[in-house]
N, C-alpha and C positions, 0 to 999 in steps of 0.2 A: 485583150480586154477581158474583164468577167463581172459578171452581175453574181454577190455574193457566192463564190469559188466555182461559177458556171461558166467556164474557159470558153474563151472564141478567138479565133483568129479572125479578123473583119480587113476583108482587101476592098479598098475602092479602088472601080473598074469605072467610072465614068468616065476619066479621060486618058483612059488605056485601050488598045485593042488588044485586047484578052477577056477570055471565058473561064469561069469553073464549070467542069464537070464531075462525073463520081468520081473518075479515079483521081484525077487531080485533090478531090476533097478527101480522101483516104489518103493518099499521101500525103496532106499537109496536113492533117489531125493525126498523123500516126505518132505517138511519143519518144519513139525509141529513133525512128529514122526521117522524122519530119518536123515542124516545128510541135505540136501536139495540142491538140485541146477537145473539146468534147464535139463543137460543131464550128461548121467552117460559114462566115459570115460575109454577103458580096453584098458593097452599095454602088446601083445600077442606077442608069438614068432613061428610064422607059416614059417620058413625057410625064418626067418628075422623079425626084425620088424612089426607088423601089430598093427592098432588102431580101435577100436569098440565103435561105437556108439549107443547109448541110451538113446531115449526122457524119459521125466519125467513120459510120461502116460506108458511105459513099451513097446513100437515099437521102431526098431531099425531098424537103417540107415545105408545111404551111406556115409555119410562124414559130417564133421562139420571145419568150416574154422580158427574158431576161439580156437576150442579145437585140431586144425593141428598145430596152432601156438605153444599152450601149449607142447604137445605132443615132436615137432618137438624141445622146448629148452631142455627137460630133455634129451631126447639122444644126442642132441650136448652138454649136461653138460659133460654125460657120456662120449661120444666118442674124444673130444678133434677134431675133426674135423671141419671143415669149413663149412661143409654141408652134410646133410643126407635124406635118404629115407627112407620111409614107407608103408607098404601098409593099404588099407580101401576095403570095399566091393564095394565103386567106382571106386576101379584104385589107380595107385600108387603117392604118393607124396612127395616131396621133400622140403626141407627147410637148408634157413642157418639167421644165424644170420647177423644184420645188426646195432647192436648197442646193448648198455647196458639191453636194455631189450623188443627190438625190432626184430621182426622172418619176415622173407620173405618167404612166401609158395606158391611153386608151383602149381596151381590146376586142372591144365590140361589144355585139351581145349572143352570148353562149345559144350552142345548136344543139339540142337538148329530144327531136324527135330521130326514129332509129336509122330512118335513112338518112339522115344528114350527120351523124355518128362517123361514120356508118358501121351497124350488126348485120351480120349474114342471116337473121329473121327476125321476125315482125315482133317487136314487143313495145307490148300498149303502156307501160310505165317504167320507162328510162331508169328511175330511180331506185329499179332492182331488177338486176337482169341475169339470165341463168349461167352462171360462172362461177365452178366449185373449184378447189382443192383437196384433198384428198380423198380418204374415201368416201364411197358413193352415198351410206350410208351412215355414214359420219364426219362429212366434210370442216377442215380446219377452218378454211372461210368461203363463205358464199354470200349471194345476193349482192353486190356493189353495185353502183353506180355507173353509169355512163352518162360522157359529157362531150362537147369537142369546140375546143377553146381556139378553134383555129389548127389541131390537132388531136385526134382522139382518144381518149381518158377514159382507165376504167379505177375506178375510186373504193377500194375498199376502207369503213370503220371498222376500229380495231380498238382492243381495250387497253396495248400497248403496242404504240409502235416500235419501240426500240427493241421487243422481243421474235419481230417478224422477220424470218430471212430473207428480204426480197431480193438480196441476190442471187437467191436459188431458184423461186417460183414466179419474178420477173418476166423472165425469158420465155418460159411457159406461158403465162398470159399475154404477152406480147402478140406472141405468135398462136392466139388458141382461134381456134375456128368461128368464133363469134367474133372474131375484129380481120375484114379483108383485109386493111388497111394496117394492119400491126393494130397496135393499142401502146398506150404511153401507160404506167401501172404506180400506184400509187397506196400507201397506206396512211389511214388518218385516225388519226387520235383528241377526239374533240375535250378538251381542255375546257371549257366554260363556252358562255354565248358568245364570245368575240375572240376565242384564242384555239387553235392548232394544230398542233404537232404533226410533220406530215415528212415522210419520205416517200423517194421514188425512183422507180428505175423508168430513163428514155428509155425508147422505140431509137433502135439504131446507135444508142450513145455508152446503155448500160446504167449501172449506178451512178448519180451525179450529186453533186454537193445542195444542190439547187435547179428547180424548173418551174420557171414563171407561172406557165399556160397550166400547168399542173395545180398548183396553187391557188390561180382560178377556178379552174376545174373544181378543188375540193372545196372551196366555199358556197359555190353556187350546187353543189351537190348536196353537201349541209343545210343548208337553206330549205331544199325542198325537201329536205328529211326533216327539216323540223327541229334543225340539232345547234343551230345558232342561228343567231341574228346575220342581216343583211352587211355588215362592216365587219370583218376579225382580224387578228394577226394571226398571221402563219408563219409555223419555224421549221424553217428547212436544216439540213445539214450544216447550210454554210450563215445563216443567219436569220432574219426575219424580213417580212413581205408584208406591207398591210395590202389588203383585197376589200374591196366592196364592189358589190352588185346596185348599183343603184335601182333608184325605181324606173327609172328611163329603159332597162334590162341590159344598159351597159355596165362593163367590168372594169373597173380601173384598180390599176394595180401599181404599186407605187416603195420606191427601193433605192437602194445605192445601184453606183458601178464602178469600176475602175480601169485606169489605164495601166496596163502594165509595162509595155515598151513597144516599140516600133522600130520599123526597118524594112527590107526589100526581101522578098523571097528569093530566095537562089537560083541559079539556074535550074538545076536537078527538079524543082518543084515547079 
């Protein structure tokens, strides 16, 4: 399946005896020798519903927004209901349908102080945190954002996203010292009060077409920068995402999905 070109393999295990772990989720997200997709997706039955996530390099997460959408249309195929819940190692989530092949997902409400991030020190305003690129004394970009949508986000505004390499300086803040936890990296290009532009590199995936949590992340980062309104659209790689933060401080975020085929993993996998 994939939520706007954000590929997942989603295996249900409820009424299988079998597990994913890392290496099994790097070999079945490997593209050349596996089936291939960006993260490997498990619907569990842990006294209800539960969905597990797995980046391609074989770390496994709190949530993915895009693969909450997929998730959340197979159990409203199944359950004939209007809307349904889930749980994730982030917290629980809910989803209903909203059209032909459109999911509304509930995502919570954004974790916004630094221990719940989590940054490796204490900083009193989230909404710009010490995180530069290049030189010291003239850095390319600095000050972002931190957010954690159920996974942790660092949000750079930018005056043009299409001009930023994040496939190069990605992996660098992924991995920089102010994120234990990796960091998910993101650049935003605010387009007006309710619109956008946003690319990004996963924590563990690389460059992807599209990331839910990410998307989240940058509106409600927005928001408290003062740089849009509470409701926008965001445009990812692979398409668009509306996001709103309501006043309740939850995020609902809301998109297609699609199926793309099905079958049995092979033995080898």
């Amino acid at each position: 399946m994939n939520g706007l070109g954000n590929d997942f393999v989603v295996i249900d295990l409820r009424r299988r005896n079998a597990r994913v772990d890392s290496d099994a989720a790097t070999m079945i997200a490997d593209r050349k020798s596996g089936i291939g997709c960006d993260q490997v997706i498990t619907i569990e039955d842990r006294d209800g519903p539960f969905m597990g996530v797995w980046n391609a390099d074989g770390s496994e997460v709190g949530a993915c927004g895009n693969a909450a959408r997929c998730v959340g249309a197979i159990l409203l195929e199944e359950s004939g209901e209007s809307g349904v819940a889930f749980e994730t190692n982030s917290g629980a989530i809910s989803a209903e349908r909203v059209g032909a092949n459109r999911i509304a997902v509930d995502m919570g409400v954004p974790k916004l102080h630094w221990k719940q991030i989590p940054l490796a020190e204490e900083t009193q305003d989230t909404r710009y945190i010490d995180v530069k690129l290049g030189p010291i004394d003239k850095p390319v970009l600095w000050g972002p954002s931190a957010v954690n949508m159920g996974n942790p986000h660092c949000v750079f505004f930018v005056d043009d996203a299409e001009a930023q390499a994040i496939d190069r300086f990605g992996p660098l803040v992924e991995n920089h010292p102010m994120f234990p936890d990796r960091a998910n990296v993101s650049v935003a290009e605010v387009r007006g009060r309710h619109y956008i532009r946003l690319r990004v590199w996963e924590r563990g995936a690389g460059v992807t077409k599209a990331c839910g949590t990410a998307a989240c992340a940058a509106l409600v980062a927005a928001v408290r920068r003062r740089l849009t309104d509470r409701k926008a659209t965001i445009e990812l790689d692979g398409g668009l995402l509306a996001v709103e933060w309501r006043d309740d401080d939850h995020v609902i975020m809301t998109g297609p999905y699609e199926l793309e085929f099905e079958g049995f993993l092979p033995d080898g996998l």
